[in-house]
C-alpha positions as CSV (number, residue, x, y, z in Angstrom):
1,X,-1.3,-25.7,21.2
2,X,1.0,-26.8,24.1
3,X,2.1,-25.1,27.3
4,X,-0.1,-21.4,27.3
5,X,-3.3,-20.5,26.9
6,X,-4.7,-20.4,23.2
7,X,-7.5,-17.8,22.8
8,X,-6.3,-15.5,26.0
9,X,-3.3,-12.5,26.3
10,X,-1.1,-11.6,23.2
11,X,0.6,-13.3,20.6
12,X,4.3,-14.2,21.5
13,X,5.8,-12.4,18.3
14,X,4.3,-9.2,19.4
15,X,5.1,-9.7,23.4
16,X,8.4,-10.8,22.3
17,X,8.6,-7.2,19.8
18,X,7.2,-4.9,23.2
19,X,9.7,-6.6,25.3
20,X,12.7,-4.7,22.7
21,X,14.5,-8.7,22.1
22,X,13.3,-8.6,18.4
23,X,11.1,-7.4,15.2
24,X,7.8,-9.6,14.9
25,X,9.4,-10.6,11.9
26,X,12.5,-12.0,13.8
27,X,10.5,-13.4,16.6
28,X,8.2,-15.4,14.2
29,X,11.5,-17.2,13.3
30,X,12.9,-17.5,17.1
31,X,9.6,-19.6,17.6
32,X,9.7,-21.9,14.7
33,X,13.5,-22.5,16.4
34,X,11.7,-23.8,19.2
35,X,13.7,-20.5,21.3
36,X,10.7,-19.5,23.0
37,X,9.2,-21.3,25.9
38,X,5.2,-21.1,27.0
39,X,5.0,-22.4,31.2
40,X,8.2,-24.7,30.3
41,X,6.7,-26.5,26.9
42,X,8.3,-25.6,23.5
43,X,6.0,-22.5,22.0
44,X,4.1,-22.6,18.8
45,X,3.5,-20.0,16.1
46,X,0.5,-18.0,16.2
47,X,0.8,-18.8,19.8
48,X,-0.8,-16.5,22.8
49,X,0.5,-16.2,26.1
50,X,-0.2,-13.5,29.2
51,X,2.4,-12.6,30.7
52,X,0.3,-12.0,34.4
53,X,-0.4,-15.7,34.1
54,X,2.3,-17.6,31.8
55,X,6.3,-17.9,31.8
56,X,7.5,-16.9,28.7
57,X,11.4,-17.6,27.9
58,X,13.4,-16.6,25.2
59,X,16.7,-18.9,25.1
60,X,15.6,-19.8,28.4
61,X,15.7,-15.9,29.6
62,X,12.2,-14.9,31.3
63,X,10.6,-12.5,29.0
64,X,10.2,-9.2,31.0
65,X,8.3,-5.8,29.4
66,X,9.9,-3.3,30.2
67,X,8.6,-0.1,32.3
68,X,9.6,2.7,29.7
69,X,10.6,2.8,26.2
70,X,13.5,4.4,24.6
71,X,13.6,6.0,20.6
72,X,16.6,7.6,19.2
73,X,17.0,9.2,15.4
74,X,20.5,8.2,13.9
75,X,22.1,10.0,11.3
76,X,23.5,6.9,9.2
77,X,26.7,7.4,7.4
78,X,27.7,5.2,4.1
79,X,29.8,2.0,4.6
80,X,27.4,1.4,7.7
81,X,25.5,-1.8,7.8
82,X,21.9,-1.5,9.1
83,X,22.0,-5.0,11.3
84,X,22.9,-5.7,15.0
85,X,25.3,-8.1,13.8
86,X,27.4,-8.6,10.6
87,X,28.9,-11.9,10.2
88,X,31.3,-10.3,7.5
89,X,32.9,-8.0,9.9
90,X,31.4,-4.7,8.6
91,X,29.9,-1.7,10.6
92,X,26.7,-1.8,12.3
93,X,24.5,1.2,13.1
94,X,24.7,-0.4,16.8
95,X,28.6,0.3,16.9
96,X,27.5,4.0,17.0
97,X,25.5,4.2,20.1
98,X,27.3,4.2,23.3
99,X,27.3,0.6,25.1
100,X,25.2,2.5,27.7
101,X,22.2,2.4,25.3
102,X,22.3,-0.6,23.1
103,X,20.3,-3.2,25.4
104,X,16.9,-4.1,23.9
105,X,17.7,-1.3,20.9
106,X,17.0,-2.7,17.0
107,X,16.7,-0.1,13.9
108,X,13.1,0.4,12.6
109,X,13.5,-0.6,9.3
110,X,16.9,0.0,7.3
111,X,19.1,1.8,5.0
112,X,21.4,0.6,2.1
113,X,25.1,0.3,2.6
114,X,25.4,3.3,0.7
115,X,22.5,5.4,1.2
116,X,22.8,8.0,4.6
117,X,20.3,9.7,6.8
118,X,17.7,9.8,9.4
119,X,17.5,5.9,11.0
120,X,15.2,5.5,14.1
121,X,16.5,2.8,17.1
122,X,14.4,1.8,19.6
123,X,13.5,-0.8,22.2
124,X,9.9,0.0,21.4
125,X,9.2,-3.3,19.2
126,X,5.2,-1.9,18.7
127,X,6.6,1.4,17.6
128,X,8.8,-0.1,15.3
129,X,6.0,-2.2,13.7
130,X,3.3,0.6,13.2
131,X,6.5,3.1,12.2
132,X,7.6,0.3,9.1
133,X,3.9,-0.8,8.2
134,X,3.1,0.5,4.7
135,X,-0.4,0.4,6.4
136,X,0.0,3.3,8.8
137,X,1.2,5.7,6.0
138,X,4.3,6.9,7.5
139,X,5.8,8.9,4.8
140,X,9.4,9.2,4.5
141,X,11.5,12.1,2.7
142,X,14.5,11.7,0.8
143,X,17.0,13.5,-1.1
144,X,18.3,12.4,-4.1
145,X,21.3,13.4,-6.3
146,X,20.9,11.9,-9.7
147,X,22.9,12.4,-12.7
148,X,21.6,14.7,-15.3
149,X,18.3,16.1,-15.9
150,X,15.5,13.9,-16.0
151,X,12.5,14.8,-18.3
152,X,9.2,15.4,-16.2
153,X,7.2,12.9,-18.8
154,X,9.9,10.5,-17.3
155,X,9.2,11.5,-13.8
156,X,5.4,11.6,-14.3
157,X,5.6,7.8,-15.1
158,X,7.9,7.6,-11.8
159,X,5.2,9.5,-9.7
160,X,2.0,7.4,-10.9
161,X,4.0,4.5,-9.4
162,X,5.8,1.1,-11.4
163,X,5.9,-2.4,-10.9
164,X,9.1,-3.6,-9.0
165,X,9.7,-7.6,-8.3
166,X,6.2,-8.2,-10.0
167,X,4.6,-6.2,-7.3
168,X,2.9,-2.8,-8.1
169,X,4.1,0.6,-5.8
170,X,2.4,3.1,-4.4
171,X,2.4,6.7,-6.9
172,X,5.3,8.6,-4.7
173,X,5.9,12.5,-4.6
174,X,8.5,14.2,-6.4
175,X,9.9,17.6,-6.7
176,X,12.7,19.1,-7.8
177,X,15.6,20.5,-4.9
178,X,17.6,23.7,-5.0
179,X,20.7,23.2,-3.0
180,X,22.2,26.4,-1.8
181,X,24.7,28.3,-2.8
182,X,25.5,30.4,-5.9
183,X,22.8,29.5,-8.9
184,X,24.1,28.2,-12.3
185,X,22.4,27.8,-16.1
186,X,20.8,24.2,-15.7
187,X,23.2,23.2,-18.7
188,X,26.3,24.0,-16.4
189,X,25.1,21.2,-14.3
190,X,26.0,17.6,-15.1
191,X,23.6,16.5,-11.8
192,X,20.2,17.7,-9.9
193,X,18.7,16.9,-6.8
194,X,15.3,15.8,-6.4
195,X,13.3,15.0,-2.9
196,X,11.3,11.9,-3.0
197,X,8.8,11.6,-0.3
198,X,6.7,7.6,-0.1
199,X,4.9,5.9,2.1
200,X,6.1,2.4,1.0
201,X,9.8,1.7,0.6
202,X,10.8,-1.3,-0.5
203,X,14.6,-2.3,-1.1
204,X,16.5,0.0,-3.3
205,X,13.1,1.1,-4.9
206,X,14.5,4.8,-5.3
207,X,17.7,3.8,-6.9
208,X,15.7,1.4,-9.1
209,X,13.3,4.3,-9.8
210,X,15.7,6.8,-11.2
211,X,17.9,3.9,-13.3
212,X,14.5,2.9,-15.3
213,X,14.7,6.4,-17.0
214,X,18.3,6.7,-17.2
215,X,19.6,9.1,-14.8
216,X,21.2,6.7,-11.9
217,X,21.7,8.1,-8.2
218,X,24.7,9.7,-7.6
219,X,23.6,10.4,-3.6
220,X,21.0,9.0,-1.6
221,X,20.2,10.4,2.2
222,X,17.2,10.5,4.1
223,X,15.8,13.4,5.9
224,X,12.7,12.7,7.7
225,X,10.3,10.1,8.8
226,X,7.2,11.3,10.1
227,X,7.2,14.5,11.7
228,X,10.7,13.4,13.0
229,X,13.5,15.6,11.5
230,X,17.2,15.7,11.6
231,X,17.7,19.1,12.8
232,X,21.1,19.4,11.5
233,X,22.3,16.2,12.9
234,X,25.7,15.4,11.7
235,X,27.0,12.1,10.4
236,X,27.4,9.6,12.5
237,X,25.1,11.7,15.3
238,X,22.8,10.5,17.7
239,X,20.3,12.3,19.6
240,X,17.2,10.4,21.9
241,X,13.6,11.4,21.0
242,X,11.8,13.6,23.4
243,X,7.9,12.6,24.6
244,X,6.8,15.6,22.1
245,X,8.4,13.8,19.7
246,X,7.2,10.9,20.5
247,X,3.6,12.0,20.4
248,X,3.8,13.6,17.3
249,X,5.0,10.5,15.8
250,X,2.0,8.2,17.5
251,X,-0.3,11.1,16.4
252,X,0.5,10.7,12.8
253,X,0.2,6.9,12.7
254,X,-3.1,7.1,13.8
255,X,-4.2,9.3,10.8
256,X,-1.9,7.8,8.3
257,X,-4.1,3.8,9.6
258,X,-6.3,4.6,7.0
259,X,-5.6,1.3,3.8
260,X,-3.8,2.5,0.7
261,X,-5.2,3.2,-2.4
262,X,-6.2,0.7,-4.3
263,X,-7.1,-1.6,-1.0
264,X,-10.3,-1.3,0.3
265,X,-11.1,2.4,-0.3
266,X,-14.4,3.0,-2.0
267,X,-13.5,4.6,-6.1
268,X,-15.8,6.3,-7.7
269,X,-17.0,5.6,-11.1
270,X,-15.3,6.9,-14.1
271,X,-16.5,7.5,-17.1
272,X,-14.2,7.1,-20.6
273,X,-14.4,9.8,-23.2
274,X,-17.6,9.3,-25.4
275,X,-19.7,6.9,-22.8
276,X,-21.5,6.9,-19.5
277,X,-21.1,5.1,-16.4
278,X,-24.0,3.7,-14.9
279,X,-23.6,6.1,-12.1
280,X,-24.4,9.2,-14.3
281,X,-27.3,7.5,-15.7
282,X,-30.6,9.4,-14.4
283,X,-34.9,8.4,-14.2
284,X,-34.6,9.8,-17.8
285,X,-32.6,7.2,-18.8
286,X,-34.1,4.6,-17.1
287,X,-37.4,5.6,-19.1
288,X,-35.5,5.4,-22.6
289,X,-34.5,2.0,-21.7
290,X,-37.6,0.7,-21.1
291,X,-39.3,2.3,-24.1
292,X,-36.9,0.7,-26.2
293,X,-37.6,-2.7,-24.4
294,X,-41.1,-1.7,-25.0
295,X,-40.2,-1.0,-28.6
296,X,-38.2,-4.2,-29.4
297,X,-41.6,-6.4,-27.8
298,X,-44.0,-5.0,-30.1
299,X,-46.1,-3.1,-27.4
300,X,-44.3,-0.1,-26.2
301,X,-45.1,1.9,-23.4
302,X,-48.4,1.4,-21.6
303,X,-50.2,4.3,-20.6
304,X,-52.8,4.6,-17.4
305,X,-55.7,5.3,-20.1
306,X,-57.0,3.9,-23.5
307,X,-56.8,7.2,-25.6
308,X,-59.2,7.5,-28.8
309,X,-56.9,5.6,-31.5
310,X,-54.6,4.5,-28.8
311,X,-52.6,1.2,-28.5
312,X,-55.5,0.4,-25.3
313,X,-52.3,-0.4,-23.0
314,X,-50.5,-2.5,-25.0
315,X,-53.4,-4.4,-26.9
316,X,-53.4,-4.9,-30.7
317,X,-55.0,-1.6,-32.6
318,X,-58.4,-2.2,-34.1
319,X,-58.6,-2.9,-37.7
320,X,-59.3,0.1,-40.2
321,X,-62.7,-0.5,-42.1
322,X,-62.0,1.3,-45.1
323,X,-58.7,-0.2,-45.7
324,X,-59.2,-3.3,-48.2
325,X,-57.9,-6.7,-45.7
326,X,-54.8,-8.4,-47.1
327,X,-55.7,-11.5,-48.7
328,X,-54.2,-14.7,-47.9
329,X,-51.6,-16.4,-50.0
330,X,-53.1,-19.6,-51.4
331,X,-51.2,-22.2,-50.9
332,X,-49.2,-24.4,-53.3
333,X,-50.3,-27.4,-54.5
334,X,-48.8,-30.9,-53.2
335,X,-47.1,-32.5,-56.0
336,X,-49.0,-36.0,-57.1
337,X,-47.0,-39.1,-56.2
338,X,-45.2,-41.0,-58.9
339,X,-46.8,-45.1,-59.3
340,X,-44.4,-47.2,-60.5
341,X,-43.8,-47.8,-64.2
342,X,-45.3,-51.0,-65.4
């Protein structure tokens, strides 16, 4: 690799992430642009450069970390795009935060066009990566508004998780939501509301969710991630994320690093109706196998002594005098060869 070092410091995506200019996602693509610089020398992907040591430049801009971080919690509104830029002219979630704020800040993941709620900014790019990684098990709740009254044999299949783009899901939580107000029969109501709480989101999975079983969304908003709440933030709202906040956050992606299920997690043995799994099988059955082994060879099991009678350890039992031997078949006479007729 040219211009840095190769085995020492970080790789550029993530220095590139911590320094709030992109995603590691986006930064992988600013390299293979040839945007980023290593000591003057076009970088490389996969690259690693330290920044006590090497000049790193993005779009000829020396890369710089910055001193402290900033996090804010966004409550989304529909008809709002969940870019930095829109090259059809639409609302961005950055046209809500005060110019004041916006340098080095990129969303942490995203919300639909029309779906509303809790969206983190920050200029944090490692937060952002451990925050929209499946693999830390951040869970996210949301609250959905579908129209009329799925059956919970539909929602069990839902909940045990479904194959979307060839790709199987995660099983995801859900429950069934009260709103408040005055209570009516269920058959008065044309539409419920359900929270959905997962761990892996992929695009429009919840709206695909509820459409496979007939009930499409009506209303789709998200109300937590994390620990982090919106705490009766309007629409359009923005509030910055206090340290506390900010530890409780870190605190659950360290327990949530654990892999998901199905990847690398020890399963035990289960055993279908009617049969046994290896697991379950004890010294007693160990010992049934090898009689029968025993049994199919002709010798069975071999006992430490010759008893009176016995089988001697597996030798042949000695004949019994007073029963008459079994006489040998004679054998059949060859048939004389044919001579020739004269």
């Amino acid at each position: 690799m040219s211009g840095g070092t190769d085995h020492d410091g970080e790789r550029l995506q993530k220095l590139i992430s911590r320094a709030g200019i992109a995603s590691r996602r986006a930064a992988e693509t600013m390299i293979q642009a040839g945007r980023v610089t290593v000591n003057g020398q076009v970088a490389e992907l996969g690259q690693r450069a330290d920044l006590r040591h090497d000049a790193v430049k993005v779009d000829g801009k020396l890369l710089q970390l910055p001193s402290t971080y900033r996090t804010l919690a966004l409550n989304k509104p529909t008809g709002v795009v969940t870019t930095l830029s829109d090259p059809e002219g639409r609302r961005t979630v950055l046209d809500l935060v005060p110019p004041r704020l916006r340098k080095g800040l990129f969303p942490i993941g995203r919300l639909d066009f029309a779906t509303e709620g809790l969206l983190l900014l920050t200029t944090d790019g490692d937060l952002a990566q451990r925050v929209g990684h499946p693999r830390y098990g951040c869970r996210k709740l949301y609250e959905v508004k579908v129209k009329g009254h799925p059956a919970e044999a539909a929602l069990d299949r839902l909940r045990s998780g479904f194959r979307l783009h060839g790709r199987q899901l995660a099983p995801v939580e859900i429950e069934r939501r009260i709103p408040p107000g005055p209570k009516r029969a269920d058959r008065e109501v044309s539409n419920t509301w359900w929270r959905v709480r997962l761990a892996e989101g992929k695009t429009r999975q919840i709206r695909e969710m509820f459409q496979r079983i007939g009930h499409p969304v009506q209303r789709l908003r998200r109300t937590q991630i994390g620990p982090i709440k919106l705490h009766g933030l309007p629409l359009g709202g923005l509030r910055e994320l206090g340290p506390e906040e900010i530890a409780a956050l870190e605190r659950t992606l360290q327990v949530g690093s654990a892999p998901r299920s199905g990847r690398g997690q020890a399963t035990s043995a289960v055993a279908r109706p009617g049969r046994r799994s290896r697991a379950d099988a004890g010294a007693g059955d160990e010992e049934g196998r090898r009689g029968r082994v025993g049994s199919r060879r002709g010798g069975g099991s071999k006992p430490k002594g010759p008893g009176p009678g016995g089988s001697g350890g597996g030798r042949r039992p000695k004949p019994n005098p007073s029963s008459k031997p079994r006489s040998k078949p004679k054998p059949k006479p060859k048939p004389k060869p044919r001579g020739r007729r004269k």
